[in-house]
N, C-alpha and C positions, 0 to 999 in steps of 0.2 A: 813763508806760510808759518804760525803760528803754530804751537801744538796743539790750540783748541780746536781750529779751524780743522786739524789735520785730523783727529779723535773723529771729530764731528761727519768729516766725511769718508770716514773709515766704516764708522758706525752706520752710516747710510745704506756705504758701498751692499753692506753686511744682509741688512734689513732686506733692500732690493734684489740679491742675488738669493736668499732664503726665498719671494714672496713669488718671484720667477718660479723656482725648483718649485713651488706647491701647485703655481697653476702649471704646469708643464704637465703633472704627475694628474693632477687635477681632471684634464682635457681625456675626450678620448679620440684614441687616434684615426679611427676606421670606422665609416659608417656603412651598412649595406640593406639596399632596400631594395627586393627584387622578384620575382615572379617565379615560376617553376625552374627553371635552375638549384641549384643544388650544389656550390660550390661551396671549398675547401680556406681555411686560413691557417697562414702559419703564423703561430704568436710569441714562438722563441723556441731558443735551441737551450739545452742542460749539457755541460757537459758529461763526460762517461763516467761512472758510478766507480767512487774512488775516495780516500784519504783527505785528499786536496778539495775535491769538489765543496764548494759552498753556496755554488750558486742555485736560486731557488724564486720561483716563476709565480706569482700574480694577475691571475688574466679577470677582466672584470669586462662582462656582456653585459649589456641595458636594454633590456625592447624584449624583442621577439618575436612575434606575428605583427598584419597590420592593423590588429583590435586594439581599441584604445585600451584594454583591459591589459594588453600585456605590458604591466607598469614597473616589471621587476628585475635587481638586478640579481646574477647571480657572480658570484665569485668563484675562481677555481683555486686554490694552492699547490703548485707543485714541485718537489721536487725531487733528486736523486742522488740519493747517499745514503747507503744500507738499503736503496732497492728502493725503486720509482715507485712514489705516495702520491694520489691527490685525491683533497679533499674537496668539497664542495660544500658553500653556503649559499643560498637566495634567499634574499628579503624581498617582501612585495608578492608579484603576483608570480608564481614558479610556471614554467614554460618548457614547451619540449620541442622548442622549432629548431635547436640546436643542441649539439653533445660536445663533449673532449675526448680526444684521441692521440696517444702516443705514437710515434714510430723510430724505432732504431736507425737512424742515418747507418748508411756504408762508411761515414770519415766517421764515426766514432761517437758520433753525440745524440742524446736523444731530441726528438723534435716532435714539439707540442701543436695541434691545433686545432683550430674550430669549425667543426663543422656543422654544416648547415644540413636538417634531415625533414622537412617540411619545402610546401612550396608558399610564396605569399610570405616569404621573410621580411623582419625588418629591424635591428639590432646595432648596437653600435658599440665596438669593443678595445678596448684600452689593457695594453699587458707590460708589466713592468719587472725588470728581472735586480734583483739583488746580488751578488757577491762577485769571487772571482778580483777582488781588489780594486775592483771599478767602480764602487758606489752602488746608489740605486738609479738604473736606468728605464727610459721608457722607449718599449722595442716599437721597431716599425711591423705592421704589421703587412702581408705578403698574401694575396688571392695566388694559390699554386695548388697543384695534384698532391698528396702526400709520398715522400720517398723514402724508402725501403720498408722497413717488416713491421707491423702492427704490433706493438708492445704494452698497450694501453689496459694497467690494473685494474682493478673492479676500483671503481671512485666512491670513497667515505663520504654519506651524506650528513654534515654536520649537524647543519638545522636548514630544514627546507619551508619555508611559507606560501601559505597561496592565498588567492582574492578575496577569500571569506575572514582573513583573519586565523587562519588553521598551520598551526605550529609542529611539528615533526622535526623529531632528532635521531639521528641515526637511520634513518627510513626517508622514503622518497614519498611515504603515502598516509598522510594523518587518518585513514579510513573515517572523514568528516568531523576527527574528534576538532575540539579546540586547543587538544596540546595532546599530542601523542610522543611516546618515549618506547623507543627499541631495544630494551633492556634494560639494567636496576636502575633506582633511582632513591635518594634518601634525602630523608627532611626530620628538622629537627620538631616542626611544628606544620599540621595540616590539618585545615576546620573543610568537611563538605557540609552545604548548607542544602539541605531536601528543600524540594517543591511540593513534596507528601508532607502528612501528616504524619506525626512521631507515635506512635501503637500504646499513648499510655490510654487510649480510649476502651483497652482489654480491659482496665481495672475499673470500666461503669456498672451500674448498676443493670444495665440491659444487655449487654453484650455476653453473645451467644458462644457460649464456652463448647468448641466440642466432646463431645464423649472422647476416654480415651479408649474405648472401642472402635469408636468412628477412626480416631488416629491410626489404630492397630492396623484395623483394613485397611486406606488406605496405604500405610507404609508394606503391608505385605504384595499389595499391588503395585506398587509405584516403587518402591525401595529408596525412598526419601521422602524428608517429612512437607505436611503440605504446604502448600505456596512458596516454597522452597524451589530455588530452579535444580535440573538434574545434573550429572556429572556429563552430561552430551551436551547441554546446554554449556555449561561452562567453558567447557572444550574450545565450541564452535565462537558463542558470542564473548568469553571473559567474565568476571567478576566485577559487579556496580557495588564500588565500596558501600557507597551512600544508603542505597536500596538493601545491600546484605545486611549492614548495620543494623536498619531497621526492620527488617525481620526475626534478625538474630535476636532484638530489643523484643518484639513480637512475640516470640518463641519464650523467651525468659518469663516475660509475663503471663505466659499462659501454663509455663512449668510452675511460679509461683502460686498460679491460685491451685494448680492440680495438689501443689506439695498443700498448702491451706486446706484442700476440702481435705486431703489425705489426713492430715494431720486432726482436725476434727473429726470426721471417723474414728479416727485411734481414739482419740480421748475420750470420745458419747462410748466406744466398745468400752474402753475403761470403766468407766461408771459404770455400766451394763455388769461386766464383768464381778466387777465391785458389790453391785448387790447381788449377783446369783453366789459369789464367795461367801456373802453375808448370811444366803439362807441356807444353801449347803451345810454353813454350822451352826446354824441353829435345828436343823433337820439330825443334824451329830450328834446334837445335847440331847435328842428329846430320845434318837435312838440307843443311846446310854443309860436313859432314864427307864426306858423300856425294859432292856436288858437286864438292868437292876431289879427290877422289879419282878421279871420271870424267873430270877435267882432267886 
C-alpha cells in the first residue's frame, strides 16, 4: 500500500468516525409519550463536589405536552464544583409538562433527572456528559424512582422563549413583554420609535396652553404634574421609556412657552416701568421748579 493510498484512507477513517460522533450526540436517546403517569428519568450522575471533578451534564428535552404548539427545546446545564449550578435555556415554545431535579445518591454522587409534572406528556430527551477524562459522552437515559435526598438548587433561567416570540432573561416570565430583562442591562446605542405623535404640536398656534394656576391645583391635589403617571403607578406598572420621553418632550415645551410669555411680561413691565420712571422725573423737574419759585 502506497502512502497516498494510506493518507487517503486515514483521512476518511477520520472524516467518518467525526460525522459518526456528531450524529450520535445529534440523536435523542429517550422518547416518552404518555398519559396520566408521572414518572421519573435519570439522565446522569456528577460526581461528588471536589478539585478533580470536571464533569458537567447537558440534558436537552424537545416536545412537552401532546399540542402541537409545544415545539420547544429546553436545555439544562449542569454541573458540580464549588456547589451544584444549573442553568436553563428554552428556545421555542417554553413548557412546564416537566422540571430538573437533583438528588445526593448514598455512594457519593449527585444524580440528575427528569421529571415529568403534568399528565398527557410527550418529550424526547438526550443528555450528554463531559469530563472525568472520558470525553464527551451520550448517557443512557433510565425511567427509575429518584434515590436518596432532594438537592436540587433554584435553576438560573438564562433566556427562556415562548410561542409568541417573547424573550426573557434571567426570569421564567416575560410578563407578554417582547423582551424582558431581570436586571441591568447596557447599550451603547438605543432608538424607541413611538406609535404616538411627538408633542411638538404644543408649539401650534391653537393649542391650549394651561394656566399655571390650573397646574398649581392640580399638582397640589395630585402631587405630580399632569399626565404624568404617579409614583404608585410606577411602582406597580414601570417606566415606558418611549411614552416618558415624550412627555418629559411635553412638559419642556410647555415650560418654554410659560418661560416666553414670562419673559414678555417682564420686558412690556419694563417698558411700563420705563415710562412711569420717565414721568416720575419729569414730575421732579417741575416740582423743583415750584420750589424755586416759592423761594
Amino acid at each position: 500500500m502506497n502512502k497516498k493510498s494510506l493518507l487517503f484512507k486515514s483521512v476518511l477513517l477520520l472524516i467518518v468516525l467525526i460525522t459518526l460522533s456528531g450524529l450520535a450526540h445529534a440523536q435523542y436517546s429517550y422518547e416518552y409519550v404518555g398519559g396520566t403517569a408521572r414518572p421519573t428519568f435519570l439522565v446522569g450522575s456528577l460526581p461528588p463536589d471536589n478539585d478533580s471533578n470536571d464533569s458537567k451534564l447537558q440534558i436537552d428535552v424537545f416536545g412537552g405536552g401532546w399540542g402541537s404548539n409545544n415545539t420547544g427545546v429546553t436545555t439544562y446545564y449542569v454541573g458540580n464544583r464549588g456547589g451544584l449550578v444549573i442553568h436553563q435555556v428554552t428556545n421555542g415554545n417554553a413548557c412546564g409538562n416537566f422540571t430538573i431535579k437533583a438528588y445526593a445518591n448514598p455512594n457519593g454522587n449527585t444524580d440528575i433527572y427528569i421529571v415529568n409534572t403534568t399528565d398527557w406528556s410527550a418529550y424526547s430527551i438526550k443528555s450528554c456528559k463531559l469530563g472525568n477524562g472520558g470525553g464527551s459522552q451520550l448517557q443512557s437515559i433510565v425511567q427509575q424512582a429518584p434515590v436518596g435526598t432532594d438537592v436540587t438548587p433554584a435553576v438560573l433561567p438564562v433566556m427562556i422563549t415562548d410561542a409568541n416570540g417573547n424573550i426573557a432573561l434571567n426570569t421564567y416570565d416575560s410578563k407578554g413583554y417582547k423582551f424582558a430583562v431581570n436586571g441591568s442591562a447596557i447599550a451603547t446605542s438605543m432608538t424607541v420609535k413611538l406609535n404616538s405623535a411627538w408633542p411638538d404640536y404644543v408649539f401650534k398656534k391653537d393649542y391650549q396652553l394651561p394656566s399655571l394656576q390650573d397646574v398649581k391645583t392640580y399638582i397640589d391635589q395630585n402631587q405630580h404634574l399632569p399626565e404624568t403617571p404617579s409614583a404608585q403607578q410606577i411602582a406597580k406598572d414601570g417606566l415606558n421609556l418611549g411614552e416618558m420621553n415624550k412627555l418629559q418632550m411635553k412638559k419642556i415645551e410647555e415650560l418654554t412657552l410659560y418661560l416666553i410669555e414670562k419673559d414678555t411680561e417682564i420686558n412690556e413691565q419694563k417698558v411700563t416701568n420705563n415710562k412711569l420712571q420717565e414721568q416720575i422725573n419729569q414730575l421732579n423737574k417741575k416740582l423743583e421748579l415750584l420750589i424755586n419759585k416759592i423761594k
